[in-house]
C-alpha positions as CSV (number, residue, x, y, z in Angstrom):
1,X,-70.5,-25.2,76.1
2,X,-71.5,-27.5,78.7
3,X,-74.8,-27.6,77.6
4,X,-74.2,-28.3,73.7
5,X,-71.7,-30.8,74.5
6,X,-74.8,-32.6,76.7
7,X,-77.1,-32.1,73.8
8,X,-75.1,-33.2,71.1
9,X,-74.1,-36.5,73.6
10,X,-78.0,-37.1,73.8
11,X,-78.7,-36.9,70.0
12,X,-76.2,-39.3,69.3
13,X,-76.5,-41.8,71.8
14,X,-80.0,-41.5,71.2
15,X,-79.7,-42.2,67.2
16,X,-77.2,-44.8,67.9
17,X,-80.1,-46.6,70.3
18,X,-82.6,-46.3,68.2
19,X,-80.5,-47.5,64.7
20,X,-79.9,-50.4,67.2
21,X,-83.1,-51.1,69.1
22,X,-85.9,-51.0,66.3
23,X,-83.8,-53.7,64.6
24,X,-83.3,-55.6,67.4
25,X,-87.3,-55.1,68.3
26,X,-88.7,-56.7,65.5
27,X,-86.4,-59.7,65.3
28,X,-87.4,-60.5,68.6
29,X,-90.8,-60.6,67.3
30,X,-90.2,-62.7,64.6
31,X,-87.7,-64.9,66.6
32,X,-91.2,-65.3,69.0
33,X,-93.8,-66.1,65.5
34,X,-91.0,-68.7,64.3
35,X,-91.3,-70.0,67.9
36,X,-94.9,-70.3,68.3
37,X,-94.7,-72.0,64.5
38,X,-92.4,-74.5,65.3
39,X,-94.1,-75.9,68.5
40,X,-97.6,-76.2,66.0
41,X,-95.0,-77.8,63.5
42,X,-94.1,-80.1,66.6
43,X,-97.8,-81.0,67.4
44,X,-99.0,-81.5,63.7
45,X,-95.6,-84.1,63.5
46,X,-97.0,-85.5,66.3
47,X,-100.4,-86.9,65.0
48,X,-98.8,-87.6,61.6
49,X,-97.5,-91.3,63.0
50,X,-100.9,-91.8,64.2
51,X,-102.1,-91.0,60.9
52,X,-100.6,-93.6,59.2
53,X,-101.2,-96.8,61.4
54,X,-104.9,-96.1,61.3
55,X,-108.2,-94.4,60.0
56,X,-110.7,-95.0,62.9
57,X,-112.0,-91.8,64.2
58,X,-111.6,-93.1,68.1
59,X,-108.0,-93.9,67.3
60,X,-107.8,-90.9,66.1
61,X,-109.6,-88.8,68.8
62,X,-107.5,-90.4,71.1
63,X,-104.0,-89.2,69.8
64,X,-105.5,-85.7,69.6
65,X,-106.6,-86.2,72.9
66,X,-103.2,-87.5,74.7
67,X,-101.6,-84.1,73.6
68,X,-102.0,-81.2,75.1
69,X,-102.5,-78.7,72.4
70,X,-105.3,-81.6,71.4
71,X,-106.7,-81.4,75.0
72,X,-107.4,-77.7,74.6
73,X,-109.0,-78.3,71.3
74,X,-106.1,-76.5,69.1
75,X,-105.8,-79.4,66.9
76,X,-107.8,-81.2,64.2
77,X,-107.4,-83.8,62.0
78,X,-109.1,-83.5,58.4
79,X,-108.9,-87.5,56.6
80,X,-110.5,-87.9,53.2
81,X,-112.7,-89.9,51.9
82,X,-111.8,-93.5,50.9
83,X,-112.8,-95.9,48.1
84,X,-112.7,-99.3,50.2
85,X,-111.8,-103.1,48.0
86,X,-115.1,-104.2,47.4
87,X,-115.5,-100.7,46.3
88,X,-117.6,-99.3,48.9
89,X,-116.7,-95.3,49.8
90,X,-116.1,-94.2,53.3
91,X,-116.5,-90.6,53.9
92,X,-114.2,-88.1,55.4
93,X,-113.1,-87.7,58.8
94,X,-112.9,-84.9,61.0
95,X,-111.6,-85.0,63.9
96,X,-111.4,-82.1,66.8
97,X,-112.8,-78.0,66.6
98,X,-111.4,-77.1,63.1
99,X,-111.4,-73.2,62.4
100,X,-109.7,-73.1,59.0
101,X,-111.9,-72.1,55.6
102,X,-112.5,-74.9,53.8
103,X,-110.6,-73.6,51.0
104,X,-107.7,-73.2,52.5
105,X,-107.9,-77.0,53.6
106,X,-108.4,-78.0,49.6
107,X,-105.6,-75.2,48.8
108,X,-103.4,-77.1,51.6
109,X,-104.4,-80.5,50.2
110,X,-103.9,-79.4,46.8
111,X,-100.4,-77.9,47.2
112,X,-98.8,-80.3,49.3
113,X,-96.7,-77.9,51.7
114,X,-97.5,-76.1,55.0
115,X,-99.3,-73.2,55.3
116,X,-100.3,-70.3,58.0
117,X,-103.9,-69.0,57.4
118,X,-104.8,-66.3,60.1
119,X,-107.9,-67.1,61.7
120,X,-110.0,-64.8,64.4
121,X,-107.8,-64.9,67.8
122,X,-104.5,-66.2,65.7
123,X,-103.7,-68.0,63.4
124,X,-103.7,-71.8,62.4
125,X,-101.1,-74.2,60.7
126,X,-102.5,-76.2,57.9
127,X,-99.6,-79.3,57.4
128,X,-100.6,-81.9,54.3
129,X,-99.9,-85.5,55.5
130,X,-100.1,-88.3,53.2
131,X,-102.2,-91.2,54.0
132,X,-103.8,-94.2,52.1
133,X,-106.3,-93.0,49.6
134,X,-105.2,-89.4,49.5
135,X,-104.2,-86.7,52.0
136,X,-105.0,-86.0,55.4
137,X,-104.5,-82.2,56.4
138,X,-103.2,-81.8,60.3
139,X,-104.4,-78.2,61.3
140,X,-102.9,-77.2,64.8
141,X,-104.5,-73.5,65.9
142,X,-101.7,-70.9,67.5
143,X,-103.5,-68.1,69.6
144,X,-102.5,-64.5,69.4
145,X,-100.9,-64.5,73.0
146,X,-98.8,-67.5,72.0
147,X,-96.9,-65.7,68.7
148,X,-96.4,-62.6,70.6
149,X,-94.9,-64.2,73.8
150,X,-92.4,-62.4,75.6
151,X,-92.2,-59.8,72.6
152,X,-93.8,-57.1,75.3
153,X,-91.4,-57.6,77.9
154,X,-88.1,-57.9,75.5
155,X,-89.4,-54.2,74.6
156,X,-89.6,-52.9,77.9
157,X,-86.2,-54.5,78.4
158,X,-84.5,-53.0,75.3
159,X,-86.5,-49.6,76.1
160,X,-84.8,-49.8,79.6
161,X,-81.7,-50.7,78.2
162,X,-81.7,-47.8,75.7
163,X,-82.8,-45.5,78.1
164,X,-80.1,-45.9,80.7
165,X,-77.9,-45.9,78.0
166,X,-78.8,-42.3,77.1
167,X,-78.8,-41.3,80.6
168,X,-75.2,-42.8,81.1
169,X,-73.9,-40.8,78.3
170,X,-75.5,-37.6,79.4
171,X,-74.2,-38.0,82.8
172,X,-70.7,-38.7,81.6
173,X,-71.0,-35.8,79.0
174,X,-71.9,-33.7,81.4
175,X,-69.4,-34.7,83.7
176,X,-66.7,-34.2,80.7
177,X,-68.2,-30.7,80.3
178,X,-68.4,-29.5,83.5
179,X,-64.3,-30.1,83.4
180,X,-64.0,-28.1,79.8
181,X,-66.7,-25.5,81.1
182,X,-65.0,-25.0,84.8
183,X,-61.8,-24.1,83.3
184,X,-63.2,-21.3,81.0
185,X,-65.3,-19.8,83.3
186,X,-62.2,-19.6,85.8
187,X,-60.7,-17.7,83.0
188,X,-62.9,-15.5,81.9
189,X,-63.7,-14.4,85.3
190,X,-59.5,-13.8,86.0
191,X,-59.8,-11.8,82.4
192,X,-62.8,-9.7,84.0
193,X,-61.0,-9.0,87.4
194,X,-58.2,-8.2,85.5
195,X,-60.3,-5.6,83.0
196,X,-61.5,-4.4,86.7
197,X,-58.0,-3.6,87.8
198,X,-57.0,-6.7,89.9
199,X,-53.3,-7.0,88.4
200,X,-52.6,-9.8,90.8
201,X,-55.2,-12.3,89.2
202,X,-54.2,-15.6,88.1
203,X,-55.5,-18.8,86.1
204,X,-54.8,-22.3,87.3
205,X,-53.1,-23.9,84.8
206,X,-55.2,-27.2,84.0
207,X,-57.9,-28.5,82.6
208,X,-58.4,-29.6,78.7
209,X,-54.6,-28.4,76.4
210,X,-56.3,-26.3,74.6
211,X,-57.4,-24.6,78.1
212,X,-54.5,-24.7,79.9
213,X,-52.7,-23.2,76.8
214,X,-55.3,-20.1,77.2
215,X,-54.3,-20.1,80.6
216,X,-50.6,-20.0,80.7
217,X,-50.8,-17.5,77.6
218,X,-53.5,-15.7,80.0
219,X,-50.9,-15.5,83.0
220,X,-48.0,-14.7,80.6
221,X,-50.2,-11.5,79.1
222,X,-51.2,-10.3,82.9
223,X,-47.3,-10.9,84.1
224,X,-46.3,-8.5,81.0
225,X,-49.2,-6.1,81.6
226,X,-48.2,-5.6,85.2
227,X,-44.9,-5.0,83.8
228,X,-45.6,-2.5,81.2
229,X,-47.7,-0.5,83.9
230,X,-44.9,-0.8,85.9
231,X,-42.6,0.6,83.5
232,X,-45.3,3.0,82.3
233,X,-45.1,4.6,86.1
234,X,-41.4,4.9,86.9
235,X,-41.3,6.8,83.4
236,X,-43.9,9.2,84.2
237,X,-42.1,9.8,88.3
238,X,-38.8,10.1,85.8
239,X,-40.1,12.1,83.7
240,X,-42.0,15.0,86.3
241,X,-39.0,14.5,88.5
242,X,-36.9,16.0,85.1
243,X,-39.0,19.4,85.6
244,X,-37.4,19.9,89.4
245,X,-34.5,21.5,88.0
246,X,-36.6,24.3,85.8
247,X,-39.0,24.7,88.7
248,X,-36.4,25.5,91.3
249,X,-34.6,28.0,88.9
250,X,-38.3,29.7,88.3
251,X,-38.9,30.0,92.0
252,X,-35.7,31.4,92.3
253,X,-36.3,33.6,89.5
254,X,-39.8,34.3,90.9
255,X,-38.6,35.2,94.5
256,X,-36.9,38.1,93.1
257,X,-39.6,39.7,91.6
258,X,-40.2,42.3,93.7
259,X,-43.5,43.2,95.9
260,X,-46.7,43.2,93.7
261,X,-49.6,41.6,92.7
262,X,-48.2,40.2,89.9
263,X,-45.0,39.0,91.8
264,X,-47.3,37.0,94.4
265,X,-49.9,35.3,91.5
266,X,-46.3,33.9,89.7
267,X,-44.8,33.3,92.9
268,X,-48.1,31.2,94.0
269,X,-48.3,29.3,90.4
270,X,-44.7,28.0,90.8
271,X,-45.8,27.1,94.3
272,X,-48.1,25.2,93.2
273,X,-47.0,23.7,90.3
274,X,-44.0,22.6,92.1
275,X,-46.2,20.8,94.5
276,X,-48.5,19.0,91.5
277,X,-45.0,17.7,90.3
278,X,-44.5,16.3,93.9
279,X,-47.7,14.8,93.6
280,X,-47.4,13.1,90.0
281,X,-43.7,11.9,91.4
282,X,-45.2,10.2,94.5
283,X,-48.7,9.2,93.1
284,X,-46.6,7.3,90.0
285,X,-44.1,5.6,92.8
286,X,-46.7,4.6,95.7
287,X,-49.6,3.4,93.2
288,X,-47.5,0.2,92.5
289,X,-47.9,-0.7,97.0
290,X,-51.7,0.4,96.6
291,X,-54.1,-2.6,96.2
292,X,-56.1,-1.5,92.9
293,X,-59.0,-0.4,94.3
294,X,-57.1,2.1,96.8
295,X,-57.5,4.8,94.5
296,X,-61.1,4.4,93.9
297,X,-61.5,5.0,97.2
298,X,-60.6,8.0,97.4
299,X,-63.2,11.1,97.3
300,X,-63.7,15.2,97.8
301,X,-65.6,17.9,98.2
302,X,-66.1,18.9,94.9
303,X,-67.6,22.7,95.9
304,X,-64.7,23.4,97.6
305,X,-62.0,22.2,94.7
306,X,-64.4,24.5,92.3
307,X,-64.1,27.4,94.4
308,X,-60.7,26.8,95.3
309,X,-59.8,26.7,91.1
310,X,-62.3,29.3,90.4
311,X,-60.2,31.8,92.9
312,X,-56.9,30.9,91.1
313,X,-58.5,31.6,87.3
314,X,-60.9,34.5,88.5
315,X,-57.5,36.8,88.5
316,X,-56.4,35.7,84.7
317,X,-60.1,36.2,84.3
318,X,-60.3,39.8,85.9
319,X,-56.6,40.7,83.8
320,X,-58.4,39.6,80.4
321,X,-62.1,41.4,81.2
322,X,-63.8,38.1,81.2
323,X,-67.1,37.9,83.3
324,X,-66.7,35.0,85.1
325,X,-70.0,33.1,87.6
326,X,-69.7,30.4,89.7
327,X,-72.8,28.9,91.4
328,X,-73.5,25.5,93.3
329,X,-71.1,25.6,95.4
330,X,-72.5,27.1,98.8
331,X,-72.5,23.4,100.1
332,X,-70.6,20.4,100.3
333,X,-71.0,18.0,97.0
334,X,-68.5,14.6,98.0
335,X,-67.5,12.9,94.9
336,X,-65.9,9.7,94.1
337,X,-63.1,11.6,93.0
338,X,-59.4,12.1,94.0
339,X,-59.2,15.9,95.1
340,X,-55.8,15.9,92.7
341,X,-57.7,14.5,89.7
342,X,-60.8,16.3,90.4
343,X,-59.1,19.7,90.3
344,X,-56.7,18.7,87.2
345,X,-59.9,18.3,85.1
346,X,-61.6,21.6,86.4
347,X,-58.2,23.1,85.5
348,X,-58.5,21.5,82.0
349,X,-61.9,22.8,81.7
350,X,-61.1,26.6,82.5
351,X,-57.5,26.1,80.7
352,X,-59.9,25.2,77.4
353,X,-61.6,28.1,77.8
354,X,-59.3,30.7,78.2
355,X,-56.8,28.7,75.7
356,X,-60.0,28.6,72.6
357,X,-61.4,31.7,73.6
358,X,-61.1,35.8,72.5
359,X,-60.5,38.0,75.5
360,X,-63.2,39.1,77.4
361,X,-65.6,35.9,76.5
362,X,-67.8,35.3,79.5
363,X,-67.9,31.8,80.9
364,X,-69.9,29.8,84.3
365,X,-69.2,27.2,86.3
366,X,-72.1,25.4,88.0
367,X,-72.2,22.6,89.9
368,X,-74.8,20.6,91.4
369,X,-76.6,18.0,94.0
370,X,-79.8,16.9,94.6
371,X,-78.4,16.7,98.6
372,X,-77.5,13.3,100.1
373,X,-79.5,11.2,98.5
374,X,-79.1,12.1,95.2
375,X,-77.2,9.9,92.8
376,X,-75.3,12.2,90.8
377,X,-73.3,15.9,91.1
378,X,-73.3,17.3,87.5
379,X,-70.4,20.1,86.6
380,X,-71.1,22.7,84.3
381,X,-68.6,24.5,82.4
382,X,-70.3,27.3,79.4
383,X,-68.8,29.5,77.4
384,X,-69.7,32.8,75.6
385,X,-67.4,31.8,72.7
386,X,-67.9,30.5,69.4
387,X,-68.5,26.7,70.4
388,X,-67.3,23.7,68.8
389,X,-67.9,22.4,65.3
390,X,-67.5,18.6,66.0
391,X,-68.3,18.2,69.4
392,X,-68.1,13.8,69.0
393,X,-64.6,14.5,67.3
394,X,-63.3,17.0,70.5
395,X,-63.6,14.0,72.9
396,X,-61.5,11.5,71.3
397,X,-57.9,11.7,72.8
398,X,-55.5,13.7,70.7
399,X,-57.6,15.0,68.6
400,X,-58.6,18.4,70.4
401,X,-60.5,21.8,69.3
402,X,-58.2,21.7,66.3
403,X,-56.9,25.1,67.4
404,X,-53.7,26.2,67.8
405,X,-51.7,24.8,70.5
406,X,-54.5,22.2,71.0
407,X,-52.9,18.6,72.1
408,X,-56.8,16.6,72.8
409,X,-56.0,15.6,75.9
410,X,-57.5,18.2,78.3
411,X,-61.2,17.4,77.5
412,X,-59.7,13.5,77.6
413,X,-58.9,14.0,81.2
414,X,-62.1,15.2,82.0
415,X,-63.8,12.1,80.4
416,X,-61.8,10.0,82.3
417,X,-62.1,11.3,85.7
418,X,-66.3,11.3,85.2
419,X,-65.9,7.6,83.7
420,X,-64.3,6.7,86.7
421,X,-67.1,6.9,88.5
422,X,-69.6,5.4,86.3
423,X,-70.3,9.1,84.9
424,X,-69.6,10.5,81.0
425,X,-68.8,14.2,79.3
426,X,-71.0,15.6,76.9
427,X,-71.0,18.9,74.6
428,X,-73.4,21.2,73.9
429,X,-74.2,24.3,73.3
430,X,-74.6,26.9,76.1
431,X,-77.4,29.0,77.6
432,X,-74.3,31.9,76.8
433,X,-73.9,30.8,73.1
434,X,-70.6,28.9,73.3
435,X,-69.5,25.5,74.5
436,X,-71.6,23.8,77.0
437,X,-69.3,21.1,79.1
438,X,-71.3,19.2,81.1
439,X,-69.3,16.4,83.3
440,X,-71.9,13.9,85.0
441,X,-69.9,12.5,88.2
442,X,-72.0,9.1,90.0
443,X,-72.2,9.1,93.6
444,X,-74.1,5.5,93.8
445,X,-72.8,4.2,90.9
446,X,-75.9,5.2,88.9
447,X,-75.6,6.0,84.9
448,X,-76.8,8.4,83.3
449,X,-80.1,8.7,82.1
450,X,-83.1,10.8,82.2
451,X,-82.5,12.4,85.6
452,X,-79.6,13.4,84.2
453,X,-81.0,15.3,81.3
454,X,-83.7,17.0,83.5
455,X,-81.6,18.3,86.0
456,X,-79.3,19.5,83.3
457,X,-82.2,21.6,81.3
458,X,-83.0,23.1,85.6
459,X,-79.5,24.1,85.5
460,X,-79.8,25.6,81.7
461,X,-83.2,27.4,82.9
462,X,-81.5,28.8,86.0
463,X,-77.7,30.4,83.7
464,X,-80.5,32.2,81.6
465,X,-82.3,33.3,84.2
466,X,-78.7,34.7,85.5
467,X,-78.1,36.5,82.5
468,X,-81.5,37.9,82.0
469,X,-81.2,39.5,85.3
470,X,-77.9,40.7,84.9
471,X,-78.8,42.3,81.1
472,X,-81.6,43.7,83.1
């Protein structure tokens, strides 16, 4: 903005100089010419008294002389002949350096008015003057540097003029912009931090009213988004504090079970459900105290939340003859990742596939690292089943696998845990001839690209490998 408001300020001022300074140019060259012709006008009226008193050249050669224009040999006199009383003829008399044609000076004598005939050097001023016996023709010569006197520099003045003019404006335009352009840039760098999670960023309320407008409807639209989430928080602690009073009665239901395998898994998933409401209660409570990027602080080992999930699915998995593998996760992997989120979208992951898929389906879990330095832990979740017919369609929220029971937001979860850090989900089909999950997580902030893609056709190679060795 600040730059088209300096350009348009420079085309203008510059057609506004230009509609004003040609003019102004060539009048001052004619105001110089009718100058330079009115001083010869001057000179020529000058010899015309001497013309009349007398004829004789030396009379006449002397008033040429006593002028100045006559001392430099600019001006000549041209007399006529003359038919004398006793009828004897004189000749004509000329007298000083005469440059004019000789038909201009009968043209001259002929018309009876001034005339300008340009001569090498200039140009001379032919002026009739009546005398006895005819009429004398006064020509006074005007050089070249004479009619274009002081045109040069009135140019360079008018140039100079012009050009600070231009400069002026663009200075001012560019002062008037950098006070329209400061003001936007403030807000659209509030309206980025606040895209980036910075719900305490504000716009200074001045500036152009148009501006300051965007900037108090700006602060008024943060204030009420801060609210919302706000709102949005204290409904979601209401609402998982609501499920207390079902848990307790299913622990207490649950504690009298009896001994037994079966009596210790539902004991444990009460446990533990109980304690992920605890978490959503005091997550949705304290997150309004956290600075904004608290939570992205926070980070996991993502082998052990894998192992730990693939231990509390293996028994569903053993009680519904699935073959379950795990691999990847000898070794630490730290991830970017909340350990609570993380394990919510592994959960979502395995929930899919027992949830989408016959009993006894076989399904992997592989994760990995390239080590410390690598830039990226990639989770792998395959199936055995049938797959998914519109894999684009599955990871838009709410839509789901279109199954039974299928709400959309499991796989919605996962996309946004792996966004989070700078990651994405994709499906495909698996090396076991189902649906292929594969959740990119950055550790550097990297995006995914090729390195991506090879490490996840190593990963394919090394699940059929697996199951060619375990056919075998």
């Amino acid at each position: 903005m600040r730059w088209a408001l300096v350009k348009v300020c420079l085309a203008v001022t510059a057609m506004v100089v230009v509609a004003f300074a040609v003019p102004l140019a060539l009048v001052v060259k004619e105001t110089a010419r009718d100058r330079a012709f009115a001083g010869a006008e001057r000179r020529a009226s000058a010899i015309g008294p001497a013309l009349a008193i007398t004829r004789d050249r030396r009379q006449l050669q002397r008033a040429v002389a006593i002028t100045q224009a006559g001392a430099e040999g600019r001006v000549a006199v041209h007399v006529p002949a003359e038919t004398g009383k006793n009828g004897a003829r004189s000749g004509p008399i000329r007298v000083g350096h005469s440059r004019a044609p000789r038909a201009r000076l009968a043209a001259a004598r002929r018309l009876g008015r001034a005339t300008t005939v340009e001569v090498g050097g200039g140009y001379t001023l032919l002026r009739p003057t009546a005398v006895t016996g005819g009429v004398a023709v006064i020509e006074v010569f005007v050089p070249d540097d004479e009619v274009t006197h002081g045109v040069a520099t009135s140019w360079i003045v008018l140039a100079g003029v012009g050009l600070a003019l231009i400069v002026g404006s663009v200075a001012v335009a560019d002062r008037l912009g950098t006070r329209m352009v400061r003001p936007a840039e403030r807000l659209a760098g509030a309206a980025h931090d606040l895209g980036e999670g910075q719900l305490d960023v504000r716009v200074p309320e001045e500036g152009p009213t148009e501006l300051r407008s965007a900037a108090t409807a700006f602060n008024s639209m943060a204030d009420h988004v801060v609210q919302l989430l706000a709102n949005e928080r204290e409904l979601a602690a209401d609402l998982s504090h609501r499920l207390r009073t079902p848990l307790t009665v299913l622990r207490l239901n649950a504690a009298s079970l009896g001994e037994g395998d079966t009596a210790e898994q539902t004991r444990a998933a009460v446990a533990q459900l109980e304690g992920e409401v605890d978490t959503i209660i005091a997550t949705a409570r304290e997150q309004k105290a956290l600075a904004p990027h608290a939570a992205s602080s926070a980070t996991c080992d993502a082998a052990e939340v894998v192992r730990e999930r693939m231990a509390f699915w293996s028994a569903l998995a053993e009680d519904e003859s699935r073959e379950a593998r795990v691999a990847g996760v000898e070794r630490p992997v730290r991830v970017p990742v909340a350990r609570a989120e993380l394990a919510a979208a592994v959960d979502a992951l395995l929930g899919n596939v027992f949830r989408h898929t016959p009993e006894g389906t076989a399904f992997a879990v592989d994760l990995h690292s390239g080590g410390p330095a690598s830039e990226a832990a990639i989770l792998l979740v395959s199936d055995a089943g049938s797959g998914i017919t519109d894999p684009d369609a599955a990871l838009r929220r709410g839509h789901g696998h279109g199954g039974p029971g299928s709400t959309g937001l499991g796989l919605d979860i996962v996309r946004r845990v792996a966004e989070s850090t700078g990651g994405d989900v994709r499906l495909g089909r698996s090396v076991l001839g189902g649906t292929e999950v594969r959740v990119w997580l950055a550790l550097r902030g990297a995006a995914p690209g090729d390195g991506a893609r090879r490490v996840s056709h190593r990963l394919r190679r090394g699940a059929r490998r697996a199951r060619l060795a375990r056919r075998a």
